[in-house]
GUMINU-892288 format. One record per residue: residue number from 0; x, y, z of N, C-alpha, C in turn. Coordinates in pm, whole numbers. Each point is the difference from the previous one (the first is absolute). Example, Ala and Ser with C-alpha at 12.3 -4.5 7.8 and 13.67 -1.06 7.14 Angstrom:
GUMINU-892288
{site 0 {1319 -569 780} {-89 119 0} {90 120 0}}
{site 1 {-35 105 -72} {82 119 6} {-77 109 73}}
***
This chain:
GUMINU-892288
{site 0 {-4875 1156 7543} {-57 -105 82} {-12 46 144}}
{site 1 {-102 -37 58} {-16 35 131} {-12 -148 102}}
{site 2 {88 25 127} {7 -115 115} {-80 29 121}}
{site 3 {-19 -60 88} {-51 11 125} {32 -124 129}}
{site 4 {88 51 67} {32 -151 56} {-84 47 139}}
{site 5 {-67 -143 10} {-129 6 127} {114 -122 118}}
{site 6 {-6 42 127} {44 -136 108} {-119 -42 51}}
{site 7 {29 -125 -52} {-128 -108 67} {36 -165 -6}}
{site 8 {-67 -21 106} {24 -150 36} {-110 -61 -46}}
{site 9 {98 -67 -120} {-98 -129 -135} {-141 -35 96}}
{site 10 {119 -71 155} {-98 -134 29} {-160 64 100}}
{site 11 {24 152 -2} {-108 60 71} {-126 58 -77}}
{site 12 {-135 -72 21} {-110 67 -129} {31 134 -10}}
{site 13 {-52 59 118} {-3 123 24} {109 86 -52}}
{site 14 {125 -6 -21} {111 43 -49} {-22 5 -135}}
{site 15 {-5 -143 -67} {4 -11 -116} {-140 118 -70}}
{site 16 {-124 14 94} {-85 51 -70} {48 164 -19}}
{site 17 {79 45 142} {48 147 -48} {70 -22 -121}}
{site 18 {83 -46 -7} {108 -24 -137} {-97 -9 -71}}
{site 19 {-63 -99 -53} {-91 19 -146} {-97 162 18}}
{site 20 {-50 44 90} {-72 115 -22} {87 156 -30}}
{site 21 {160 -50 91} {66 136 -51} {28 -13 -138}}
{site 22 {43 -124 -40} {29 21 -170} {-112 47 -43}}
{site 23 {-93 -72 -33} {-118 74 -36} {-38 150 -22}}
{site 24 {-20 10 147} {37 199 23} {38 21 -80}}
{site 25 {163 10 -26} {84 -3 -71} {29 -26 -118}}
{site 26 {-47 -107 -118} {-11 -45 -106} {-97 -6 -69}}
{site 27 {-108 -29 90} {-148 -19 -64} {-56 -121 -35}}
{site 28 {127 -91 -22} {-77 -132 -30} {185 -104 31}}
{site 29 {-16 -162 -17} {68 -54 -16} {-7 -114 -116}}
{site 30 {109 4 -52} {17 -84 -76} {63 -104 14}}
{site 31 {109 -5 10} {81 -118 45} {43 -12 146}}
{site 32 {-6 -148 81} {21 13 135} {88 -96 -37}}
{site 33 {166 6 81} {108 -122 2} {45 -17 163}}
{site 34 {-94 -168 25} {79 -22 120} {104 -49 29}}
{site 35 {84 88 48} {174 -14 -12} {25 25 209}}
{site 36 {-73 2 79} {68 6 144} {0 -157 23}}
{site 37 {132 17 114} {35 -148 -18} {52 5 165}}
{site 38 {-55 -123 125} {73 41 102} {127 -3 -34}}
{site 39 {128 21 110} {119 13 3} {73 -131 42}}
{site 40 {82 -107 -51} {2 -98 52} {96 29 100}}
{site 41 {-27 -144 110} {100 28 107} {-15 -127 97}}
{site 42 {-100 -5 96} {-8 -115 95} {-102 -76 -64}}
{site 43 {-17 23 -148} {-131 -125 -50} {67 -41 -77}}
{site 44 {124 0 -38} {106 -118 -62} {62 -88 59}}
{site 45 {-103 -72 105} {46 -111 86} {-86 -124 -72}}
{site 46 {51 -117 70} {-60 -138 -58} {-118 66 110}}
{site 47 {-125 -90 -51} {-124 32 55} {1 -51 183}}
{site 48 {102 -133 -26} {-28 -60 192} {38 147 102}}
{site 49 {116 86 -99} {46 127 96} {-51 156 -44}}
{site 50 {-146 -25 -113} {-48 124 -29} {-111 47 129}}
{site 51 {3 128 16} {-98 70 108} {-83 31 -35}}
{site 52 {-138 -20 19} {-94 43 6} {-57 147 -96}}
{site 53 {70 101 51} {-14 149 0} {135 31 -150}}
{site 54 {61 -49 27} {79 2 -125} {-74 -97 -128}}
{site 55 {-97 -88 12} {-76 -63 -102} {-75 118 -53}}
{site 56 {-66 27 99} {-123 93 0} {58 134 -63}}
{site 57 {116 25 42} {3 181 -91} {28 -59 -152}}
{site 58 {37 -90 -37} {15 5 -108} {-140 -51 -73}}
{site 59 {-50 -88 46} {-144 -26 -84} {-87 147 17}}
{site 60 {34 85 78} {-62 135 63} {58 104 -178}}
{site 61 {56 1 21} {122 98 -91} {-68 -24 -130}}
{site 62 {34 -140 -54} {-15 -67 -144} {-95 -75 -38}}
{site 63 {-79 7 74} {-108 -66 -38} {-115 81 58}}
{site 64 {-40 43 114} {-120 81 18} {11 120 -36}}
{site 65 {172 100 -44} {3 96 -12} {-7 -41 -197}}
{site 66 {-1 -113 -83} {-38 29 -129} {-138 8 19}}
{site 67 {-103 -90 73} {-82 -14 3} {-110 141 20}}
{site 68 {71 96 29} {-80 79 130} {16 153 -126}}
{site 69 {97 12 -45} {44 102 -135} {-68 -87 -117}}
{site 70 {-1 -95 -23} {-68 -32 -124} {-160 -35 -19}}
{site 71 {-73 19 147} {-117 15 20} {-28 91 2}}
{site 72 {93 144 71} {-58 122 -44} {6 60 -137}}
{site 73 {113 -43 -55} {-26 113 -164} {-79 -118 -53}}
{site 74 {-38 -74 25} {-52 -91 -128} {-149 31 1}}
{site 75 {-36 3 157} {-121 143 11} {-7 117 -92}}
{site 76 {84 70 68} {2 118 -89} {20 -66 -175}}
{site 77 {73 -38 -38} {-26 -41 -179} {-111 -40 -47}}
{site 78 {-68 -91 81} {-161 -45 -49} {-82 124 0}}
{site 79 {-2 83 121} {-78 123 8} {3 84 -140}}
{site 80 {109 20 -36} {94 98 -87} {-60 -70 -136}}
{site 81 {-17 -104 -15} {-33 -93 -117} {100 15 -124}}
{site 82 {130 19 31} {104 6 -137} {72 -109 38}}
{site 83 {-22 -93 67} {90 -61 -17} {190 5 89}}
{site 84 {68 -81 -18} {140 33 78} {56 -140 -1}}
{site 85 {155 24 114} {35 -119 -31} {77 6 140}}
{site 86 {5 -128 34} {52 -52 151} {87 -47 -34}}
{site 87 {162 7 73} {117 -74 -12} {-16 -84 168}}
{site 88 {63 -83 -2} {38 -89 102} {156 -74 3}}
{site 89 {87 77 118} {108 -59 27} {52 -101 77}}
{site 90 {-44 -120 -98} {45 -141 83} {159 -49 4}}
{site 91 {38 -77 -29} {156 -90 38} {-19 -105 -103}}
{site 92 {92 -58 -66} {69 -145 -10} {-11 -89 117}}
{site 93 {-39 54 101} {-3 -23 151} {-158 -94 -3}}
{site 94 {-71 107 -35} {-151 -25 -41} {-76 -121 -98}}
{site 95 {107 -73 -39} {6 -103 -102} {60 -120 46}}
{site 96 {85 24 72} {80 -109 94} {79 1 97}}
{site 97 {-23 -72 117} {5 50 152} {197 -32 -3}}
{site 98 {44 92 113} {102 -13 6} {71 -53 191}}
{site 99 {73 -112 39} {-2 62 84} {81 100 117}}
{site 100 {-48 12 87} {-17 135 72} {-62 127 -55}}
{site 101 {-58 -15 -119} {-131 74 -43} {-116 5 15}}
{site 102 {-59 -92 93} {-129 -22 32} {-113 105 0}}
{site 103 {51 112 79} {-114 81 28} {-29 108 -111}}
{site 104 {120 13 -80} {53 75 -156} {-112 -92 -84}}
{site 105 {88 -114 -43} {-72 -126 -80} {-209 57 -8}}
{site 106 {-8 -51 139} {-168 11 63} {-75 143 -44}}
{site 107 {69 112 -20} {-97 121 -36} {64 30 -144}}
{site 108 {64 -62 -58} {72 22 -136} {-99 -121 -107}}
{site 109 {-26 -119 21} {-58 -54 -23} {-130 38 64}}
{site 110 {-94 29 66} {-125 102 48} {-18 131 -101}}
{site 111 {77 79 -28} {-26 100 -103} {-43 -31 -128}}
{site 112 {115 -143 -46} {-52 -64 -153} {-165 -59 3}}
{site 113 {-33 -84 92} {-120 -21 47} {-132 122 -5}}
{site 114 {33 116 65} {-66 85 -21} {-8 77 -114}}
{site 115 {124 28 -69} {-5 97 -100} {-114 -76 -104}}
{site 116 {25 -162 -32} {-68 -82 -91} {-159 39 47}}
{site 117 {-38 -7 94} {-194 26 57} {13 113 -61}}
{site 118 {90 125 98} {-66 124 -23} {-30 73 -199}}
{site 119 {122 -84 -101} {5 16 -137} {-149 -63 -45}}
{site 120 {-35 -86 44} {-99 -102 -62} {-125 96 74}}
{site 121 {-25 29 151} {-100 131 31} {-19 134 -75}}
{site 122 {93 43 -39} {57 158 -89} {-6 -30 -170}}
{site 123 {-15 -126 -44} {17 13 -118} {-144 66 -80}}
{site 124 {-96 -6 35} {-121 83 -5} {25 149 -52}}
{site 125 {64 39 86} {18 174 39} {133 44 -104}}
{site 126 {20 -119 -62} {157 38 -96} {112 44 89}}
{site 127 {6 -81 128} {122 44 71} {113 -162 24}}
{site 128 {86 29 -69} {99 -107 -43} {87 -23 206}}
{site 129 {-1 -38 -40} {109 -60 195} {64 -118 -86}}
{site 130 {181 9 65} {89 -110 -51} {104 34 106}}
{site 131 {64 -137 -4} {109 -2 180} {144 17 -79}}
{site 132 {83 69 42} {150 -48 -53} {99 -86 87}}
{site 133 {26 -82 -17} {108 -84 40} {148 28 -41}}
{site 134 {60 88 87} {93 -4 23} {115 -106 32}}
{site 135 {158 -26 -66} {61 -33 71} {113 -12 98}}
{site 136 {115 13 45} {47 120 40} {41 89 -64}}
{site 137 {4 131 9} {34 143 -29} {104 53 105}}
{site 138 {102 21 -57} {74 105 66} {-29 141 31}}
{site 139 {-63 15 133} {-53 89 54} {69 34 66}}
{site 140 {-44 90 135} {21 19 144} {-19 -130 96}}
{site 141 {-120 -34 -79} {-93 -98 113} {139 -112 -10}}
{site 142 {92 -34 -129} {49 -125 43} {104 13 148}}
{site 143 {7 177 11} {118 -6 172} {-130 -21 48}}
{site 144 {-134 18 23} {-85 -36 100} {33 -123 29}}
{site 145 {-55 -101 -125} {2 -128 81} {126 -61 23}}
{site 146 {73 5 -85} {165 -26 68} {19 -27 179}}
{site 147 {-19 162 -13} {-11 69 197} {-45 -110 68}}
{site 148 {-144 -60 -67} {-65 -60 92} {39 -185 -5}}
{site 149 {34 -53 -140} {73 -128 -55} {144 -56 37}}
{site 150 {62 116 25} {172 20 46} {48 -115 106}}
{site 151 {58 -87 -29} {51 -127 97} {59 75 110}}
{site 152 {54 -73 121} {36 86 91} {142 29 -59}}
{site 153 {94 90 10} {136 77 13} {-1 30 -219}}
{site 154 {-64 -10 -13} {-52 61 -153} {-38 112 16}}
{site 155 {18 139 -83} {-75 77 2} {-74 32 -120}}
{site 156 {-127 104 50} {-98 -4 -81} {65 41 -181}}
{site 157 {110 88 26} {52 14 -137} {61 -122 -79}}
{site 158 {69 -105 82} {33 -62 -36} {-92 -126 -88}}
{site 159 {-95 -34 99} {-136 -28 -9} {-76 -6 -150}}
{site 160 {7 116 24} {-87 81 -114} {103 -14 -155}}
{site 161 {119 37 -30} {91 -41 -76} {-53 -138 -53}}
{site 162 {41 -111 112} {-41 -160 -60} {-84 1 -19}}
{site 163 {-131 51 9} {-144 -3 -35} {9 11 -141}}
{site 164 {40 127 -37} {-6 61 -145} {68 -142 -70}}
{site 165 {156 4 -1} {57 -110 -53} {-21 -121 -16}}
{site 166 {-51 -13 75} {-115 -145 -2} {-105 -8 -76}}
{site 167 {-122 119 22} {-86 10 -71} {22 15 -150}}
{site 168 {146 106 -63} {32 9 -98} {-18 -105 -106}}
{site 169 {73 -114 85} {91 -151 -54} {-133 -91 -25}}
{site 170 {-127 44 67} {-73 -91 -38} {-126 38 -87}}
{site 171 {40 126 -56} {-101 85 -110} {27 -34 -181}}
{site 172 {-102 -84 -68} {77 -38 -131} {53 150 -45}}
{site 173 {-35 108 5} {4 113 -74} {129 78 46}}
{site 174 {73 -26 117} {164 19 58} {-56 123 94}}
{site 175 {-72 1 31} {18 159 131} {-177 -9 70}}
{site 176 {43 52 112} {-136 -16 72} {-59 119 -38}}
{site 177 {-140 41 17} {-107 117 -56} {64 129 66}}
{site 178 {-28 141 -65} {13 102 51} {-101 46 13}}
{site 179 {-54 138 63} {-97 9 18} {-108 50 -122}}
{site 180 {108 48 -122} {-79 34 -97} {-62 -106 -130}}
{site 181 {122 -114 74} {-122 -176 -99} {-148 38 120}}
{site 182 {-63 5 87} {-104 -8 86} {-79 136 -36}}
{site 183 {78 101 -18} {-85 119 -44} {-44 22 -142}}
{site 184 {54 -73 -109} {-66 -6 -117} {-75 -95 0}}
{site 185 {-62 -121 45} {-78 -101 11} {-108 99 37}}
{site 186 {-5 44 131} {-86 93 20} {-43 73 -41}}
{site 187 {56 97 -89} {-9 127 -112} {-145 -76 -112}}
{site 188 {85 -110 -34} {-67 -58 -103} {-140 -35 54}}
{site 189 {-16 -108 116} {-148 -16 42} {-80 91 47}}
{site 190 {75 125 6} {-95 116 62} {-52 98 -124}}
{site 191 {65 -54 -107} {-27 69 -135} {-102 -26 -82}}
{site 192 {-112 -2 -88} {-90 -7 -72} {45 -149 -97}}
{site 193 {166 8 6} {37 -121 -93} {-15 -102 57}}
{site 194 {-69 -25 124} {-9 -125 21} {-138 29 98}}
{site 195 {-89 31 -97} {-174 -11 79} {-61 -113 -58}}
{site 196 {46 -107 -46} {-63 -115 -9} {94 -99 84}}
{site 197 {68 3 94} {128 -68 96} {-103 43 108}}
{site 198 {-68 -84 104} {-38 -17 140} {6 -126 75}}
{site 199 {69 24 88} {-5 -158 106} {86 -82 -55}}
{site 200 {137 69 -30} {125 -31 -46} {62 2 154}}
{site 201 {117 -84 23} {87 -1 70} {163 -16 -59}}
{site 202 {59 92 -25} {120 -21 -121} {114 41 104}}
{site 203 {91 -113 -23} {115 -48 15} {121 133 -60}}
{site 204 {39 61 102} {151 85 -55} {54 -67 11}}
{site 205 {131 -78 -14} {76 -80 27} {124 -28 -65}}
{site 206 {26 69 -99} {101 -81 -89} {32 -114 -81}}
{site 207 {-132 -60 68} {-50 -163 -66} {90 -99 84}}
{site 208 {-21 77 117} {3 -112 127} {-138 -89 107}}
{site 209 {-85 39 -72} {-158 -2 17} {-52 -10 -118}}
{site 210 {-40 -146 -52} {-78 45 -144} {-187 -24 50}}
{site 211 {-67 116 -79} {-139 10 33} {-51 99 120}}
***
């Protein structure tokens, strides 16, 4: 197997278009595109009366113009190519129902499901399947991100982050919150041939803490 890791900023055309042309170079064609960049949370996990401006904006910037902006370019290139492909889209549980001090999360998480549904129903022509995954929490890295940024005052982010999990655990019918490889076989599967009649799906990881 061969890799190529390109640096580029989702939310910039121009960026994104080097990235799709070095793979290219490089590969010759694309098949599957998965939008998985996500801003970093931090000062946009405020109630909205104390969210900023510029902290709204990088994140609708990040997750929403940067799916928008990668899934307009290969989806170019796939129509050109005429075989066909398949678009992933990484939305939230978030994206389904607002949380708060999630607002500006909520707003481009719910915006991706919105789009992925047009752009599947535009692409279904060309045999190119697009479906969103809904995640719910996963024990990642990202959960010390938002911790860091959620952390009451004289709490720390580890500590934080601990009750998060345990919490989230306690309220999963299935007893444990997602790892990252429940989210990477969902994916496996929609990016696979076994599911080329599945487009303009939005599916729930969850544990069956989210039904639908």
């Amino acid at each position: 197997r061969g890799a190529l890791g390109v640096l580029a900023d989702v939310s910039d055309a121009a960026q994104v278009a080097r990235m799709v042309s070095e793979t290219l170079e490089r590969f010759g064609h694309i098949d599957i595109l998965v939008n998985n960049a996500a801003s970093r949370p931090g000062r946009d996990r405020v109630p909205v009366v104390e969210l900023e401006e510029d902290a709204w904006d990088l994140v609708q910037r990040v997750n929403v113009q940067g799916t928008f902006l990668c899934s307009r370019a290969v989806a170019r290139e796939m129509i050109r190519r005429g075989n066909g492909g398949k678009i992933l889209i990484l939305s939230s549980t978030r994206g389904k129902r607002g949380e708060a001090c999630y607002a500006a999360y909520s707003a481009s998480k719910f915006a991706v499901i919105g789009f992925g549904q047009s752009l599947a129903l535009e692409l279904a022509p060309h045999q190119i399947q697009v479906n969103v995954i809904c995640p719910g929490m996963v024990a990642t890295e990202r959960i010390s991100n938002i911790a860091a940024a959620m952390a009451r005052q004289g709490e720390s982010a580890e500590e934080c982050g601990a009750q998060m999990l345990r919490e989230g655990a306690a309220e999963v019918p299935l007893g444990r919150v997602a790892q990252g490889a429940d989210i990477a076989r969902v994916a496996a599967f929609l990016a696979s041939s076994e599911s080329d009649y599945l487009t303009g799906l939005a599916v729930s990881v969850t544990g069956g803490t989210q039904l639908g």
